[in-house]
FIMARTOR-192356 format. One record per atom (N, C-alpha, C, O): residue in three letters; x, y, z negated. Coordinates in steps of 0.05 Angstrom, whole numbers, plus 5000, padded with zeros to 4 digits. Layout:
<atoms>
alaXYZ/...
</atoms>
This chain:
<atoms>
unk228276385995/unk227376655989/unk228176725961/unk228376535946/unk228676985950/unk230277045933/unk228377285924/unk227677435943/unk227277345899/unk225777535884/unk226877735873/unk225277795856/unk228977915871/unk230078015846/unk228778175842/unk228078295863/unk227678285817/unk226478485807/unk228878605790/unk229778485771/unk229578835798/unk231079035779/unk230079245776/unk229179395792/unk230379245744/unk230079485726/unk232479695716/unk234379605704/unk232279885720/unk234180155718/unk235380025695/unk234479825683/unk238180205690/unk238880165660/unk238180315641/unk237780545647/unk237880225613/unk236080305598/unk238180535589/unk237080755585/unk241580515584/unk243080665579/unk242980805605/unk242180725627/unk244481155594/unk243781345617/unk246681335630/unk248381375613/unk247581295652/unk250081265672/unk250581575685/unk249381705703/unk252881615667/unk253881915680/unk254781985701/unk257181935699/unk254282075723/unk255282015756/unk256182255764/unk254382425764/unk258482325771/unk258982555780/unk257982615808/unk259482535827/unk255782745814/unk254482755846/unk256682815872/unk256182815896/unk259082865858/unk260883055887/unk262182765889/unk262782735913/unk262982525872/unk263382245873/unk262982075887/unk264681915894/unk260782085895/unk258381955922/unk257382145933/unk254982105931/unk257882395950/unk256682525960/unk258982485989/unk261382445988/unk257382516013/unk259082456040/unk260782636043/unk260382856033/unk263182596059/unk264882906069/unk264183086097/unk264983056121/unk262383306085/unk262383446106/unk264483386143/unk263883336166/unk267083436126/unk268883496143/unk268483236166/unk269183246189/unk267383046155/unk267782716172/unk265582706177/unk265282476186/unk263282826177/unk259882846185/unk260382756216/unk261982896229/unk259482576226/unk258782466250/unk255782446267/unk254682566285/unk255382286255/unk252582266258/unk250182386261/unk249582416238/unk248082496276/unk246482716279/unk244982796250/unk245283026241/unk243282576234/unk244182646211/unk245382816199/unk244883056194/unk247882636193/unk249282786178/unk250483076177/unk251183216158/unk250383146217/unk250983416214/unk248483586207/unk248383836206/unk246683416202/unk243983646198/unk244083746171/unk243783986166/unk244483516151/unk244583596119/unk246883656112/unk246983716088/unk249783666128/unk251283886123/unk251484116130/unk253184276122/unk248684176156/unk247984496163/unk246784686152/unk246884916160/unk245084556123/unk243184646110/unk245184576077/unk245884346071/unk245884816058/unk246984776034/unk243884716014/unk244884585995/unk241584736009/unk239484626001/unk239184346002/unk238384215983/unk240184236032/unk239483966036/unk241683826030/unk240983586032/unk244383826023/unk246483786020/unk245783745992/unk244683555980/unk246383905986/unk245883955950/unk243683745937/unk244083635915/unk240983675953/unk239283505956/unk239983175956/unk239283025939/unk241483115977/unk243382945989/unk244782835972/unk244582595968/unk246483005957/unk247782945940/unk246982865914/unk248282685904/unk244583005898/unk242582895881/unk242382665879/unk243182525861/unk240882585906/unk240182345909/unk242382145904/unk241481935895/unk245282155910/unk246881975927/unk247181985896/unk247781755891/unk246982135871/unk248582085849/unk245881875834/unk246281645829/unk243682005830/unk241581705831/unk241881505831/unk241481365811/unk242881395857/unk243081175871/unk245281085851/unk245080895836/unk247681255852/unk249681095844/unk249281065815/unk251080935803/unk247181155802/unk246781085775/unk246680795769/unk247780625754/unk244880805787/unk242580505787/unk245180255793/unk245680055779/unk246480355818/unk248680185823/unk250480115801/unk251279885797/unk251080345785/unk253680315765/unk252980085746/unk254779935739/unk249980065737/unk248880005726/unk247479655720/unk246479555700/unk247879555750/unk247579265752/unk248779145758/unk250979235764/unk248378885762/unk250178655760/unk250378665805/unk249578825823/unk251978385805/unk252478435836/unk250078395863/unk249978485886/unk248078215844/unk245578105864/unk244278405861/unk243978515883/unk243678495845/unk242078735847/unk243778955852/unk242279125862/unk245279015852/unk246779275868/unk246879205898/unk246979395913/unk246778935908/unk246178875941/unk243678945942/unk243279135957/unk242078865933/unk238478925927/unk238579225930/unk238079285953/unk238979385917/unk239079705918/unk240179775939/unk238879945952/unk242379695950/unk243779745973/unk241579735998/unk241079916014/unk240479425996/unk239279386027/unk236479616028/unk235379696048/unk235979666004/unk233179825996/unk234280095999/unk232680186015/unk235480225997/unk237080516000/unk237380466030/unk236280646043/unk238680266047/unk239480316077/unk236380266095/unk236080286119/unk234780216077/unk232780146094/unk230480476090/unk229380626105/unk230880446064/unk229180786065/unk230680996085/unk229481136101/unk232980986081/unk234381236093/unk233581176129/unk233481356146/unk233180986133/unk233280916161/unk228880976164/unk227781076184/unk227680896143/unk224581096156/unk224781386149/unk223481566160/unk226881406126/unk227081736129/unk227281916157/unk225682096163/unk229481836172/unk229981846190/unk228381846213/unk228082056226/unk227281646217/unk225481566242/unk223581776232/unk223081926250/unk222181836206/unk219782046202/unk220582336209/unk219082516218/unk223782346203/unk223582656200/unk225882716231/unk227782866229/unk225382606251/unk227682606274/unk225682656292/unk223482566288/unk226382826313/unk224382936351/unk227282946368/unk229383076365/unk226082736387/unk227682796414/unk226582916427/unk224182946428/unk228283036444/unk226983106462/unk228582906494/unk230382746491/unk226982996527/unk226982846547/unk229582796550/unk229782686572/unk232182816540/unk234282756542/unk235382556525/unk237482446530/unk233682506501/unk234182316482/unk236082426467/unk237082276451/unk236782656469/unk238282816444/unk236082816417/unk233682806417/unk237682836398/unk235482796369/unk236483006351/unk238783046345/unk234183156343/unk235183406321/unk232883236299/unk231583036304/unk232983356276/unk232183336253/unk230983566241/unk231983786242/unk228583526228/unk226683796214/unk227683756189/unk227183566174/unk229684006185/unk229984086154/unk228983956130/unk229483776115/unk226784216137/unk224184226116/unk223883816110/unk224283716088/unk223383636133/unk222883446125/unk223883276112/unk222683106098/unk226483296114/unk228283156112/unk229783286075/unk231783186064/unk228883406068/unk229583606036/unk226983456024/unk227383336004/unk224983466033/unk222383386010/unk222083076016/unk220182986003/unk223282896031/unk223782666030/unk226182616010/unk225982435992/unk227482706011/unk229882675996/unk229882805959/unk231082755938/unk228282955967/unk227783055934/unk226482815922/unk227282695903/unk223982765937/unk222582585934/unk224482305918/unk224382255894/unk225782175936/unk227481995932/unk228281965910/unk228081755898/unk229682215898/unk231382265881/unk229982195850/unk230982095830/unk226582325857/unk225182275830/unk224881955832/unk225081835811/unk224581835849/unk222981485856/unk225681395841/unk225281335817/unk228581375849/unk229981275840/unk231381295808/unk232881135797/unk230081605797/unk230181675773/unk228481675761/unk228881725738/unk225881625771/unk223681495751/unk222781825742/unk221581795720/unk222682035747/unk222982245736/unk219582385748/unk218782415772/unk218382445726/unk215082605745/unk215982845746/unk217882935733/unk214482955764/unk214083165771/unk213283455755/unk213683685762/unk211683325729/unk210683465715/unk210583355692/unk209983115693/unk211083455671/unk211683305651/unk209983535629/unk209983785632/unk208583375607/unk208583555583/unk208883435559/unk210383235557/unk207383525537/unk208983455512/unk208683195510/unk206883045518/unk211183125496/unk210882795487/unk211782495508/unk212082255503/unk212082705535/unk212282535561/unk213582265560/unk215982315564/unk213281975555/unk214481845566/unk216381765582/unk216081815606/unk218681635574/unk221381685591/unk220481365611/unk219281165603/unk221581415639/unk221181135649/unk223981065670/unk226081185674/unk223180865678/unk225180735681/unk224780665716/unk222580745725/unk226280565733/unk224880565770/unk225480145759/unk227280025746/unk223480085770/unk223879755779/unk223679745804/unk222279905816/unk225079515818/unk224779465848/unk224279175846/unk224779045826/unk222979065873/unk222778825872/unk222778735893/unk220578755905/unk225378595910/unk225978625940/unk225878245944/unk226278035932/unk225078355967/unk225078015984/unk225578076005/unk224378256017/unk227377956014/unk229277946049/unk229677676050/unk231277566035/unk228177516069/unk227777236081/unk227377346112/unk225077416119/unk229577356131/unk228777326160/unk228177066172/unk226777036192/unk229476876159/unk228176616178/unk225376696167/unk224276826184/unk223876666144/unk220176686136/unk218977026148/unk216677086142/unk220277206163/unk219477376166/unk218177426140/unk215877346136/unk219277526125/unk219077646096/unk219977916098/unk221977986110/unk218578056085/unk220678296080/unk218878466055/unk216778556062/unk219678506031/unk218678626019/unk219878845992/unk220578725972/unk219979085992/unk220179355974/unk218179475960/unk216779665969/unk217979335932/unk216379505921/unk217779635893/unk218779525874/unk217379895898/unk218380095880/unk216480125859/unk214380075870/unk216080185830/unk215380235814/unk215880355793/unk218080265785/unk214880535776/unk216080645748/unk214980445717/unk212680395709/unk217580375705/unk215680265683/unk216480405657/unk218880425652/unk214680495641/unk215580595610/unk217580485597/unk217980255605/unk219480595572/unk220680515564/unk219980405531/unk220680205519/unk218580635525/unk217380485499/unk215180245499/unk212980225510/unk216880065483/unk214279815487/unk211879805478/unk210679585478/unk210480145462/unk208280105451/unk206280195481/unk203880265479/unk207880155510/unk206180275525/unk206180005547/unk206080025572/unk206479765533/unk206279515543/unk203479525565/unk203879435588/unk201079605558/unk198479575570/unk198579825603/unk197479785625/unk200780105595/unk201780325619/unk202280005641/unk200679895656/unk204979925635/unk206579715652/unk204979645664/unk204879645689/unk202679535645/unk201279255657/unk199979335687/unk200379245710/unk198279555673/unk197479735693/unk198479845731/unk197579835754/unk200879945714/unk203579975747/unk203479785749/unk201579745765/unk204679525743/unk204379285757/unk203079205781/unk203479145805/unk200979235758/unk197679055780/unk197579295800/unk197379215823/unk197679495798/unk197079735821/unk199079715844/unk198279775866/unk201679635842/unk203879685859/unk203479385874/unk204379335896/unk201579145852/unk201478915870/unk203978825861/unk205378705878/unk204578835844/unk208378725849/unk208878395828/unk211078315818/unk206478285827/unk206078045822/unk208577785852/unk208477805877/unk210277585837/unk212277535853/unk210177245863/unk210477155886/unk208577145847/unk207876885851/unk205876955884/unk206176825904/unk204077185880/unk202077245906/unk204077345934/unk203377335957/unk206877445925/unk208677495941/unk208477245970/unk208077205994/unk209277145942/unk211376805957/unk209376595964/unk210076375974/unk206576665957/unk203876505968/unk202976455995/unk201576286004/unk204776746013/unk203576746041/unk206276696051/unk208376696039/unk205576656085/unk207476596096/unk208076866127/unk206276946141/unk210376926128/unk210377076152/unk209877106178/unk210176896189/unk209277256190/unk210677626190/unk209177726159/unk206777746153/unk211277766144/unk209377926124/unk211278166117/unk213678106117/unk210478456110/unk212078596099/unk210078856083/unk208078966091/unk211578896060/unk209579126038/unk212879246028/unk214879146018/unk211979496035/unk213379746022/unk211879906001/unk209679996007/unk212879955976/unk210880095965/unk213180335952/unk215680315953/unk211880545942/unk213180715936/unk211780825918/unk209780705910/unk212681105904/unk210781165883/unk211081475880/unk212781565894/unk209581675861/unk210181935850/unk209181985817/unk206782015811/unk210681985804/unk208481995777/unk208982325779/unk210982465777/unk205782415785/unk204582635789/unk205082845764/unk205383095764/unk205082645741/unk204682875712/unk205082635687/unk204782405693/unk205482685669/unk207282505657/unk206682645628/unk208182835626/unk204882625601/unk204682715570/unk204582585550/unk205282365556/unk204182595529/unk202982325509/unk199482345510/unk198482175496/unk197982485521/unk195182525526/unk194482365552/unk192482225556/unk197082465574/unk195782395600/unk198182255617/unk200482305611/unk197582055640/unk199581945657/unk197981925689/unk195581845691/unk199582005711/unk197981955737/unk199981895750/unk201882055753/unk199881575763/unk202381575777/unk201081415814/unk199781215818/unk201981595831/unk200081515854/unk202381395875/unk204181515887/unk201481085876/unk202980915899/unk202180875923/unk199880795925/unk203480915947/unk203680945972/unk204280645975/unk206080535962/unk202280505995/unk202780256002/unk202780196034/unk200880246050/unk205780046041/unk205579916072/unk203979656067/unk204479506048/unk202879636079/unk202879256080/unk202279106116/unk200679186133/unk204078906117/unk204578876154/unk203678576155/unk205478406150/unk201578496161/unk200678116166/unk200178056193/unk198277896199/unk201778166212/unk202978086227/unk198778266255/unk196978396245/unk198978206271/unk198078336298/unk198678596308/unk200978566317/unk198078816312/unk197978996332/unk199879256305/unk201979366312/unk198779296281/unk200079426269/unk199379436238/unk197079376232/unk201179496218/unk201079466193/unk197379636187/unk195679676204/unk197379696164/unk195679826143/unk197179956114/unk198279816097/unk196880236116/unk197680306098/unk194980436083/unk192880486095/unk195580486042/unk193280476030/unk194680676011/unk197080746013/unk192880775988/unk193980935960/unk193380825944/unk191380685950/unk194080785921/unk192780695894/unk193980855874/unk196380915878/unk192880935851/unk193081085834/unk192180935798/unk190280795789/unk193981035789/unk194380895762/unk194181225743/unk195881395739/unk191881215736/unk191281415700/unk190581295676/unk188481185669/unk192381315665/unk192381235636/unk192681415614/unk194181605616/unk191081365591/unk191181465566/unk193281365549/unk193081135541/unk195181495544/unk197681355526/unk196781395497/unk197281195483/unk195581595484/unk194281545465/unk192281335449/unk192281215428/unk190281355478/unk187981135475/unk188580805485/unk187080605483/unk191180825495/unk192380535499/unk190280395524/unk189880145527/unk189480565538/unk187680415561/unk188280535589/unk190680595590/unk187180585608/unk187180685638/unk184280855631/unk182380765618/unk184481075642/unk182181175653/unk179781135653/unk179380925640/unk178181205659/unk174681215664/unk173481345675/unk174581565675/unk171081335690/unk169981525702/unk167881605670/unk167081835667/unk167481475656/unk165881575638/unk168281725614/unk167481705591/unk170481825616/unk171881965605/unk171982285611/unk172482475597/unk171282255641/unk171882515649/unk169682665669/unk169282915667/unk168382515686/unk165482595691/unk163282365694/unk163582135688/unk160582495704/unk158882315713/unk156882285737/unk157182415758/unk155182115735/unk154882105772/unk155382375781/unk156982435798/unk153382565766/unk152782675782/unk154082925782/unk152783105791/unk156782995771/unk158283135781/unk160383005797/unk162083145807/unk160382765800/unk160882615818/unk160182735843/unk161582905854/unk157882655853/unk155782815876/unk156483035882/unk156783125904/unk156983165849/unk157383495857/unk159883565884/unk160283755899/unk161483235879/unk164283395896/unk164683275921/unk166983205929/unk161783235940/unk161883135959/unk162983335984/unk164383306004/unk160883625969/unk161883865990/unk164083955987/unk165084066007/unk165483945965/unk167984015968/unk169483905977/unk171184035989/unk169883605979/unk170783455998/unk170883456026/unk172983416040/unk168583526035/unk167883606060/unk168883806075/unk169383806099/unk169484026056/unk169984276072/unk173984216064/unk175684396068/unk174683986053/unk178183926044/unk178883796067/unk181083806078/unk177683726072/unk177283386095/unk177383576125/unk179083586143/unk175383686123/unk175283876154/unk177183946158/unk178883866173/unk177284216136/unk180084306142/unk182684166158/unk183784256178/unk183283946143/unk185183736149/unk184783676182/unk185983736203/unk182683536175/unk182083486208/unk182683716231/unk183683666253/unk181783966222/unk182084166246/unk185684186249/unk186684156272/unk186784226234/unk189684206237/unk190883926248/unk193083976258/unk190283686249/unk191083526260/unk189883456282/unk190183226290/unk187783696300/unk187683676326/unk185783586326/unk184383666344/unk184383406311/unk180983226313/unk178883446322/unk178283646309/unk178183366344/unk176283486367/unk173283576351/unk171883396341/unk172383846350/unk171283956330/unk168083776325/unk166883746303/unk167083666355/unk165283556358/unk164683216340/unk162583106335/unk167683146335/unk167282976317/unk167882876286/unk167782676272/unk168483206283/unk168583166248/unk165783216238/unk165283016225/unk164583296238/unk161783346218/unk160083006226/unk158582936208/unk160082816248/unk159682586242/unk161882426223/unk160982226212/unk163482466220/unk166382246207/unk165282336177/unk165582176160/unk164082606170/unk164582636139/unk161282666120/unk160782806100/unk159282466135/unk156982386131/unk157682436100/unk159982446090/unk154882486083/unk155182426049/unk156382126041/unk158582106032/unk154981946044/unk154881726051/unk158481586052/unk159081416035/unk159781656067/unk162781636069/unk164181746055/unk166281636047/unk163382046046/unk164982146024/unk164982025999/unk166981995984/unk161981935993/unk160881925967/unk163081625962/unk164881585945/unk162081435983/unk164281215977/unk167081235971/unk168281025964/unk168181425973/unk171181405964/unk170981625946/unk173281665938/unk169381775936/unk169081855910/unk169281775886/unk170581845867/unk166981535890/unk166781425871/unk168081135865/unk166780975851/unk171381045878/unk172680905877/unk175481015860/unk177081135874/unk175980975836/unk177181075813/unk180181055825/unk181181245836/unk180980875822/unk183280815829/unk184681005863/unk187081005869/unk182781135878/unk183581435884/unk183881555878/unk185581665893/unk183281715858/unk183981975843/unk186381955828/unk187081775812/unk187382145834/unk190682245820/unk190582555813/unk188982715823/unk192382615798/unk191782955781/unk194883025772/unk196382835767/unk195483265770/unk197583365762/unk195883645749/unk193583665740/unk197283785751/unk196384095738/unk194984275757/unk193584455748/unk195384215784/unk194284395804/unk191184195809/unk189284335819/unk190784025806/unk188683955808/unk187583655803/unk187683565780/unk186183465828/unk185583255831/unk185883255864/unk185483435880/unk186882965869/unk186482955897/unk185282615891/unk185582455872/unk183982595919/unk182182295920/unk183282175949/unk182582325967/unk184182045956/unk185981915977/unk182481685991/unk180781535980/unk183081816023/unk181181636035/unk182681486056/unk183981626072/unk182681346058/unk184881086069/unk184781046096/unk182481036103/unk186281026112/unk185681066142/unk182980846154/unk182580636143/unk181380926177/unk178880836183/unk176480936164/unk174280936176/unk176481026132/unk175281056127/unk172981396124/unk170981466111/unk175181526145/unk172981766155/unk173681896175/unk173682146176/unk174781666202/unk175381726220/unk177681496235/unk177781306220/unk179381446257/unk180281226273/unk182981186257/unk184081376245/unk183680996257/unk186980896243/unk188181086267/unk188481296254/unk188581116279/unk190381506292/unk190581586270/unk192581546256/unk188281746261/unk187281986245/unk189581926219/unk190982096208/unk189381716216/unk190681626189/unk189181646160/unk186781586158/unk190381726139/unk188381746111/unk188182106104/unk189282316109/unk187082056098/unk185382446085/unk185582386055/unk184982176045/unk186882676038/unk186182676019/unk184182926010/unk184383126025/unk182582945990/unk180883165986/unk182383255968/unk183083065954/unk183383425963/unk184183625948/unk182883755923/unk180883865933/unk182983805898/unk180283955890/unk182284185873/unk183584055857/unk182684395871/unk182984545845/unk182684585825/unk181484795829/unk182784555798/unk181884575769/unk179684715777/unk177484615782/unk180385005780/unk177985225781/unk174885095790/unk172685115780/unk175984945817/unk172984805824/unk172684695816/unk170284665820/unk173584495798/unk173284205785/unk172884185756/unk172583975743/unk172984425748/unk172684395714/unk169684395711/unk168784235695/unk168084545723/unk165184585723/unk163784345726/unk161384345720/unk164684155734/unk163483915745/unk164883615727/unk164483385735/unk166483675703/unk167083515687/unk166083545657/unk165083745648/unk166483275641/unk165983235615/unk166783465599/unk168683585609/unk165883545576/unk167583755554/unk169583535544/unk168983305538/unk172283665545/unk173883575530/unk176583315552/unk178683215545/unk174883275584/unk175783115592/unk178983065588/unk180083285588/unk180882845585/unk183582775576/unk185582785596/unk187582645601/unk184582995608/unk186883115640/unk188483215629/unk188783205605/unk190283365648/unk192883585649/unk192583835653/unk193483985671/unk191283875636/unk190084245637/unk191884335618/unk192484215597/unk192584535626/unk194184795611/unk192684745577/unk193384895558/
</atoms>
């Protein structure tokens, strides 16, 4: 079994995107004729493909295979997520899905948030791949790490959150597989929120996927608190708003009306409220990630509550160390 952890290059690699971008004219593939039918998604496409080839230009030969197998393996759940057949087994592709996956991409592999304000931290994408088929191994975990080393304790942080410790890797034995991925939500010298999407597969009937969320104070050199920014009991306060975020959700994904107001007891909300390491924030708000089973069937999948500044300022500390205007 083989560990490599690669880190971006610290020098910036100038990539001409039209360099690595596919040729229309030779588009084969259902794919491919989709994101050359759409000039948004193309243009997207191509973003990405110049990313990638950053990272590539950029390492040695074990880790540009590493990037390689990790690029053919995303592009292939890209796919499977954003593809409908229909009874003929013909396969089209949803636009829309297939552009905000790919935008997406483009920041994961450029390390780049979404939102940035003053002072923002530059970072860098690490990967840390394991491909062992005889051990049924398989493991992708994506991460962002800072570049300045006075934000050594940020790292430590992503680290432990993404799980991307190699020794607990290589402790178990297979079917094992963890995909992780990431978004740094907002990015300042006051504030950092970076929220990781986790597969993890130990082999029976079907994986478990989870969120974890990393806020840190780059000023104050620590992570977060709930005693930074509220307390119990505006805590409490945001059970109903949760409730009526959560419904919502539920009525759009078809959950039979008779069984949401049992799934979203106080009691269930309050518990993933008050679990820190859910909450993630950008400028539009806070969202709190409830993990599939925990307010309703692994079907249902995970819920996030949503909250708005507007609702959410009333119910925090003076002065709390968020991303407010």
């Amino acid at each position: 079994m083989r560990f490599i952890p690669l880190l971006g290059a610290l020098l910036v690699v100038a990539v001409n995107p039209a360099a690595w971008a596919f040729d229309c004219a030779k588009a084969k593939a259902p794919v491919e004729r989709a994101i050359c039918s759409d000039p948004a998604l193309k243009a997207a496409d191509d973003d990405m493909s110049a990313a990638y080839a950053a990272l590539r230009a950029a390492a040695d030969d074990a880790q540009r295979e590493a990037w390689r197998g990790d690029q053919r393996d995303w592009i292939e759940r890209r796919d499977g997520i954003c593809a409908a057949y229909d009874q003929g087994q013909d396969v089209s592709f949803d636009i829309a899905c297939l552009k905000r996956l790919t935008e997406a991409r483009t920041r994961e592999l450029s390390a780049t948030p979404e939102t940035t304000g003053q002072g923002a931290p530059r970072f860098l994408p690490v990967l840390t791949r394991v491909a062992d088929d005889a051990a049924q191994i398989s493991v992708s975990i994506l991460r962002p790490r800072a570049v300045d080393p006075a934000l050594a304790d940020l790292n430590a942080a992503l680290d432990e959150a993404a799980d991307a410790s190699e020794a607990d890797i290589g402790a178990g034995e297979g079917p094992y597989g963890r995909v992780v991925s990431y978004r740094i939500l907002y990015a300042s010298a006051r504030f950092v929120s970076v929220f990781f999407d986790i597969y993890e597969y130990t082999g029976g009937a079907h994986g478990m996927g989870y969120g974890r969320a990393v806020n840190f104070l780059p000023a104050a050199g620590k992570s977060l608190d709930f005693d930074d920014f509220i307390d119990e009991a505006g805590r409490k306060a945001l059970i109903p708003l949760c409730r009526a975020s959560i419904a919502a959700e539920k009525r759009e994904r078809g959950v039979p009306e008779e069984l949401i107001a049992p799934s979203l007891t106080d009691d269930a909300l309050d518990d993933g409220i008050a679990v820190l390491p859910a909450w993630s924030f950008d400028t539009k708000g806070a969202r709190i990630r409830f993990d599939a089973y925990a307010l309703g069937s692994y079907a249902e999948g995970a819920y996030d509550c949503t909250i708005g500044w507007s609702a959410l300022k009333p119910h925090l500390r003076p002065g709390a160390p968020l991303p407010f205007d």
